[in-house]
N, C-alpha and C positions, 0 to 999 in steps of 0.2 A: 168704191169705198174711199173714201178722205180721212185721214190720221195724221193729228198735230203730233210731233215728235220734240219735247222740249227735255231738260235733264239740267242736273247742277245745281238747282237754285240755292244753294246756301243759306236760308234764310236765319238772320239773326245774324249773319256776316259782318264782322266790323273792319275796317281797315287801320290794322293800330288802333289807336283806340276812338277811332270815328264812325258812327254808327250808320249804316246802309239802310236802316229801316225805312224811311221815308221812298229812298229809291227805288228799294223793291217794292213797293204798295204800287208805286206808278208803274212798275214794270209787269207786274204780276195781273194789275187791269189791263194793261196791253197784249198778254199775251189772250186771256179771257176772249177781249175784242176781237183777236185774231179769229182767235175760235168761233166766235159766232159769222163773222167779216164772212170766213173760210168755208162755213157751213161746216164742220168734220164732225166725223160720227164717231171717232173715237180716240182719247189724247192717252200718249202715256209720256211716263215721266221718270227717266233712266235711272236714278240715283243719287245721292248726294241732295236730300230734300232740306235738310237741316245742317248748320255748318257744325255743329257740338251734336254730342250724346245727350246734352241737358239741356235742349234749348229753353229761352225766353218764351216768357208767357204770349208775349206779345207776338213774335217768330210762328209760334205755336197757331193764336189764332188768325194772321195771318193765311198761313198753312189750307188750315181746313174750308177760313171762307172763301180762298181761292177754288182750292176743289169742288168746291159745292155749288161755284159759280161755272165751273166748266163743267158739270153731271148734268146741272140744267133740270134737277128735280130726279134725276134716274133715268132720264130720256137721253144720255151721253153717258157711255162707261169712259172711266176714268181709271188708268191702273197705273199706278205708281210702285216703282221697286224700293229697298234700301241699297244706299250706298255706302263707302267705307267710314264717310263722317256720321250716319247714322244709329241710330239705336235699333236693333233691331226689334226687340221687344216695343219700344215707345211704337213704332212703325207698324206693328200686328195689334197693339193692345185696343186702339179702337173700330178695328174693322169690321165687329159686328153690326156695330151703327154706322161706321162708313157704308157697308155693303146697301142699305135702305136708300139711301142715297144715289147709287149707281157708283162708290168708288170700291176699287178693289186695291189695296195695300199688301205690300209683302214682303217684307222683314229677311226673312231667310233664304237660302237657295232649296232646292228641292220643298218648295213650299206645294200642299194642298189645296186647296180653295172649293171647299163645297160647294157643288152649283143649287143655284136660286136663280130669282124670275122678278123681274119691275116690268113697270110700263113699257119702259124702254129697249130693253134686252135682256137677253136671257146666257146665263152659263149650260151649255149645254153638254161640255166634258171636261174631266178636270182628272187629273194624275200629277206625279212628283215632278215640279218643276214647269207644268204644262195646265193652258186652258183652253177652251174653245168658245168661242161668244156665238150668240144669232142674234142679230138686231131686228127690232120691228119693222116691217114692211120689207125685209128682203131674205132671199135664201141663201142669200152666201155666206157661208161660216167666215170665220176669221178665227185661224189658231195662231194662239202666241207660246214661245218657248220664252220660259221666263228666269236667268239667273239673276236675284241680287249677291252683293258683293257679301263674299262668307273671306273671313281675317282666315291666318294660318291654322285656328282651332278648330274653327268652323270649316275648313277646307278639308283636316285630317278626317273629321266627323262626319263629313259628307262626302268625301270622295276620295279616303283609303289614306296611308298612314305614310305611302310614298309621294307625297304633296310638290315637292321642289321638282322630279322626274317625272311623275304622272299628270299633274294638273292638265296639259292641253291633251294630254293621247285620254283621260279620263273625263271629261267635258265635248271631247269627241264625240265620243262613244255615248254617253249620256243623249247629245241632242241628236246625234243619228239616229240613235232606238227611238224616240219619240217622234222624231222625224217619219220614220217608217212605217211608224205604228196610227200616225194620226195624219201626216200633213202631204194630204193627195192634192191633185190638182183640182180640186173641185172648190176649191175653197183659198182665202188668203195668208198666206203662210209668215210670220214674221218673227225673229227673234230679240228682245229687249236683256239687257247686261249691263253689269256697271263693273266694268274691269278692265284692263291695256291689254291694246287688242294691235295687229298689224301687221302685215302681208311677210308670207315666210320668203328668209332669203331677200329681203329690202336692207338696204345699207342704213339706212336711215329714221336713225330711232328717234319719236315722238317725243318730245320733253312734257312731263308733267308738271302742271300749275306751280309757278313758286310760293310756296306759304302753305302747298296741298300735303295733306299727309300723303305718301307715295304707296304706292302698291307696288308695284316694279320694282325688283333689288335682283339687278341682275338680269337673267333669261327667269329665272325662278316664276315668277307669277306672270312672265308673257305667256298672251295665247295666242295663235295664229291663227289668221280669218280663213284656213281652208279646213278648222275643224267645224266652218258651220256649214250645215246639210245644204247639199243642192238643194232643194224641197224651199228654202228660203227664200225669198222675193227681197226683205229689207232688211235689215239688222238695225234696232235702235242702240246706239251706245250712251252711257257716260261715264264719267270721270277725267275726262280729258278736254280744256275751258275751250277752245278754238274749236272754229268749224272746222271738220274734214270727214272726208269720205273716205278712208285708207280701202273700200274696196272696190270695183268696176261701178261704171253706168249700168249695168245689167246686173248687177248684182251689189246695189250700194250698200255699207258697213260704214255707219254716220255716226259721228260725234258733228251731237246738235247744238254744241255749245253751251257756257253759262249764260244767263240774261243779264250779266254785267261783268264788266271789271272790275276781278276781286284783289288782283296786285298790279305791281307795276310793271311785272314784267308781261303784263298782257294790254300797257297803254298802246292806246290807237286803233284795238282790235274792233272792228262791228261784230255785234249779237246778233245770235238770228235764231227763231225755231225751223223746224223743216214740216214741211208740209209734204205729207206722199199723198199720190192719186195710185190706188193698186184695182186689180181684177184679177180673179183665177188664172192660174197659168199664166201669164203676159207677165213681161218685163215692167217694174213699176215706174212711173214717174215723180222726181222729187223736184220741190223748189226752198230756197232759203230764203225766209221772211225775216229783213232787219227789224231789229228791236230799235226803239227811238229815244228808251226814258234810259235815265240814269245820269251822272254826270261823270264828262271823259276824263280819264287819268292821264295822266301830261307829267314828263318831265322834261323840266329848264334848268339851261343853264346861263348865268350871267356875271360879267365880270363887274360891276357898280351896282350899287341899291338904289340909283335912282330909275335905270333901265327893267330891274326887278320890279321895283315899285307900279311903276306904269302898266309893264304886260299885267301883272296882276289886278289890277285895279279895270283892267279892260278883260280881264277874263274871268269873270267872279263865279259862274259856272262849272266848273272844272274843282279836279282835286289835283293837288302838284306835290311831286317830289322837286324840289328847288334845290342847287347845289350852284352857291356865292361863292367864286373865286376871288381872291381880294388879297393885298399885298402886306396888308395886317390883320389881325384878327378881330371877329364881331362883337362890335360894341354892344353894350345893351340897349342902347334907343335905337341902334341901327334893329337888331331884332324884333324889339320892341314895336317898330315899325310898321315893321314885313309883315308879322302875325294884325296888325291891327287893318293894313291893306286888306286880307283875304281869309276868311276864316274856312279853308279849305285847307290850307298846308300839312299835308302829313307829316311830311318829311322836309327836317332844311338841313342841309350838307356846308359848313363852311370849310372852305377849301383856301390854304394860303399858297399863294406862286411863287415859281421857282424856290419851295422848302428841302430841296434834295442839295447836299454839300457833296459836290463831286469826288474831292480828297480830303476827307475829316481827319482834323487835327489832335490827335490824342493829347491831352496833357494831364498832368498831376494834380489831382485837387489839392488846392491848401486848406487845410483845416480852419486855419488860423482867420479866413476871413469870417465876416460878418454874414449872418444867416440869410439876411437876406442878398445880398453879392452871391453867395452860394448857389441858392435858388433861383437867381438869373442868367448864372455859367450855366445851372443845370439843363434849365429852360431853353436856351439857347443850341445847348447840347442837343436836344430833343427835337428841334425845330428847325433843323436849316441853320443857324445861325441868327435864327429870327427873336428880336428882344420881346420880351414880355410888354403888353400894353400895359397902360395904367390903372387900368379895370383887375386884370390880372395880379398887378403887385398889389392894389388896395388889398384885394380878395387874400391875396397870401399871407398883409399883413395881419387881414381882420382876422383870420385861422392863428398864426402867431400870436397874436394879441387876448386869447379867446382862451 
């Protein structure tokens, strides 16, 4: 059995206020292409579908003609969880007509899923939190243990009122019984989640996406990967933007990435989906397929706007946090500039040098000077020692004047 394992996509993702749309459309066929390239018989999709509760209409249909291009008419299931940027409810509301399709959506943790029957595959069992598929033309089951991401209400609701202390020994216990109950060696056993997950007793904790609403506050919402059943073969994870594996080759626990750089504190990363090759009882095999669309996040730094000028004008692909160091402050043609060089700029940082006064000199305001002398000690004050440019005093006179 072959299973694309992708997760994160944020769609409707802006960067500041820079729209990602176009990227993802390019990314979202690449992943499709994988899918067919790969031949896999069955993709799921960790969490984090939607970057809002509300997304765009556009986001939206994005969304579905992706899925409908990877179900392949209902001849590929397709199961998709929610994650914490999700709506849950948006997430379950059209699954009656997703299901015609071959896609299975699931909003809640301890979800149901009536089983039914397409060309393609068939649900053969289904319990709280748990499914079992048969695909056409083969006898191997494939059960999945399925949590989406439940907040702190939806956690007391579903898994007991001691949530901060019980979560991992309570999600335990959850996937063990179902483990037990269903996932023999006769078949392919995997579990999908969208929540921080990582090896008990590692020094070394995971940093969540910057910009990401966090799940993790504290130990509180960690769960440790030896609450998932032997019985498991893969674990699909998401909510965490970087590839890793925080569990064994014999037993991988995968965060399969976002399909792009959503800040900057994830410039330079490659994206990848994972692609597992699994069989009954055997150890599975995983590979990470880079993703190729999107444009990379970059930041520069440079101390003149004409060296600013150039790299950007030579890298017009890219999105850049740029931070100008400069020995006065930026003029408006000099910005003026830089924004008309590259229409990618997210972020520009003006930075002035050596602005720290080693032993600042207290003195006594006089009153008695003139408003604007005033506001040039004051500026001064604030700055290193550094005089206001001429842009600056206009600006302060036109305010004065006003």
């Amino acid at each position: 059995m072959k299973i694309l394992h992708t997760a994160d996509w944020h769609l409707g993702k802006k960067l500041d206020n820079f729209s990602r749309l176009d990227e993802q459309i390019l990314v979202m066929n690449e992943i499709v292409e994988i899918a067919e390239e790969q031949q896999v018989d069955l993709v799921i999709i960790a969490g984090d579908l939607f970057d809002t509760f509300n997304p765009s209409v556009e986001a939206v249909e994005l969304f579905y003609i992706t899925l409908k291009r990877l179900a392949n008419n209902g001849e590929r299931p397709v199961i998709a969880i929610g994650g914490n940027h999700d709506s849950p409810d948006r997430i379950d509301a059209p699954d009656p007509l997703a299901r015609e399709c071959g896609i299975i959506l699931i909003g809640y943790p301890n979800a149901v899923i009536n089983p039914f029957q397409l060309n393609g595959f068939k649900i053969t069992q289904s319990d709280a939190g748990f499914i079992e598929l048969q695909l056409k033309n083969s006898d191997t089951p494939i059960r999945i243990i399925h949590t989406a991401y439940a907040n702190e209400v939806r956690l007391k609701q579903y898994f007991g009122e001691n949530k901060d202390e019980e979560l991992n020994k309570v999600l335990k216990h959850q996937w063990n019984t179902i483990a037990e109950k269903y996932c023999d060696e006769n078949g392919i056993n995997l579990l999908v989640a969208h929540l921080y997950m990582n090896s008990q007793g590692t020094a070394i904790l995971l940093e969540e996406p910057e910009g990401e609403k966090p799940i993790k506050i504290g130990n509180a919402d960690l769960v440790f990967s030896d609450a998932i059943p032997s019985q498991i073969q893969y674990t699909a994870l998401g909510h965490l933007h970087g590839f890793n594996n925080v569990g064994t080759a014999e037993k991988p626990i995968v965060y399969s990435s976002s399909p792009l750089c959503y800040s900057f504190s994830e410039a330079g990363q490659t994206k990848y989906v994972s692609i597992i090759d699994a069989e009954p009882n055997q150890v599975v095999k995983f590979e990470k397929i880079a993703l190729k669309n999107g444009r990379p996040l970059i930041r520069k730094k440079f101390d003149n706007i004409d060296s600013a000028v150039s790299w950007l004008n030579e890298n017009q692909n890219t999105l850049v946090e740029l931070t100008l160091e400069s020995d006065t402050f930026l003029k408006t043609d000099d910005r003026k500039l830089i924004y008309q060089s590259h229409d990618g700029i997210i972020h520009l940082i003006p930075k002035i040098k050596n602005n720290q006064v080693e032993n600042p000199i207290h003195t006594d305001i006089n009153l008695d000077k003139d408003m604007k002398e005033l506001f040039k000690d004051y500026f001064k004050s604030k700055n290193g020692n550094q005089d206001p440019n001429d842009e600056i005093v206009d600006l302060f006179n036109e305010v004065m004047n006003s």
